[in-house]
C-alpha positions, 0 to 999 in steps of 0.5 A: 500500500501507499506506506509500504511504497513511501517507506521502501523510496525512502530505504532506498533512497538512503541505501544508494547515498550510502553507497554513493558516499561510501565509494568516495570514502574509498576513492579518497575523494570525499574531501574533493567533493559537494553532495548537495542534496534537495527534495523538488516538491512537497509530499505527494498524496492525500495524508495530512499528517501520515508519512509525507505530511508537511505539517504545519506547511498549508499546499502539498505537491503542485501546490505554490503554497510552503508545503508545496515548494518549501523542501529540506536541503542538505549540503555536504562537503567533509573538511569544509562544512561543519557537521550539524551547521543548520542555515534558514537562508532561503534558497531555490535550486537555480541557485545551484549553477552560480553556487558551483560557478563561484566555488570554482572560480568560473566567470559565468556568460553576461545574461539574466540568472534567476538564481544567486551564490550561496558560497557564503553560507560554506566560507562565511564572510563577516564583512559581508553576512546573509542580511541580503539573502534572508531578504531575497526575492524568489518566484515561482509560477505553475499552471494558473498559480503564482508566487511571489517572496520576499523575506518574510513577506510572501505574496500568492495568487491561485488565478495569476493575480486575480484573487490576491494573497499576502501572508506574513510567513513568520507570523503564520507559517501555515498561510491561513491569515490573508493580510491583502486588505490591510496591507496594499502598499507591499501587496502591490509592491509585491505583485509588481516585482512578480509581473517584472519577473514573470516578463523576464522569464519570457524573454529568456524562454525565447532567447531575447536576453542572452 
């Protein structure tokens, strides 16, 4: 049944890690190597708070809700990253490409990247902290719905902007408290950020900004 399967993706999941990790170790190369590893999107299924819950997050997969797009991450580098170093710095996997690029010290083609380096938060830098990135702005968009961040801030539309949504993620992490009509300065700020990103994307998509 659907626990039997959710349980055995997970043992397996963590089996082929293992062995994956385990061949670095005898290769030596563990120390050479980032293991960065991220879920895609929220449980799938029915179950509110069986396995695969994403309690107290509100949306489950294909949802823009958190409990859709707000996934654990784990990064691993053995020499670099301490064990248990835990980091609330929001991230998207876009992220990946300028992270590796600035690791390695790779200049990247001059062009529009949706995604930022997190190589502070593996060689922290005290002249310069997260501040900015706490504050980042990050969107998202799928079938009619769209989504909109900004610190804690998070702006949500089910019908790309018909019905409006604006939720104070640190007060009310379960999105239940739409605070559209009290705030509509930073509602529209908002929403005018996503329409900015939303036009970005487009270019890129027929190659107009690269």
């Amino acid at each position: 049944g659907y626990h039997k399967n959710y349980y055995g993706c997970i043992s397996a999941l963590d089996h082929q890690v293992g062995r994956l990790r385990k061949a670095l170790k005898d290769w030596e190369l563990s120390n050479d190597t980032v293991l960065w590893f991220c879920a895609d999107n929220g449980p799938e299924g029915n179950s509110f708070q069986g396995p695969g819950s994403a309690w107290p997050l509100r949306g489950r997969k294909r949802s823009l809700h958190d409990g859709g797009v707000r996934v654990p991450a784990i990064l691993e580098w053995q020499g670099t990253v301490s064990k248990g170093k835990r980091s609330n710095v929001p991230a998207v996997t876009s992220d990946f490409l300028p992270t590796i690029a600035d690791l390695l010290g790779v200049d990247l083609p001059n062009r529009p990247y949706d995604g930022t380096s997190l190589k502070r938060l593996i060689y922290p830098d005290k002249n310069q902290g997260v501040d900015d990135l706490m504050k980042r702005e990050i969107g998202f968009q799928s079938a009619r719905q769209v989504a909109w961040m900004r610190g804690n801030l998070k702006y949500y539309s089910p019908d790309q902007g018909k019905t409006d949504y604006l939720f104070d993620l640190n007060e009310d992490i379960s999105e239940s408290v739409n605070l559209a009509e009290k705030r509509p300065n930073k509602l529209a700020q908002l929403k005018s950020a996503l329409q900015a990103w939303r036009e970005s994307t487009k270019l890129s998509a027929i190659g107009a900004d690269y």
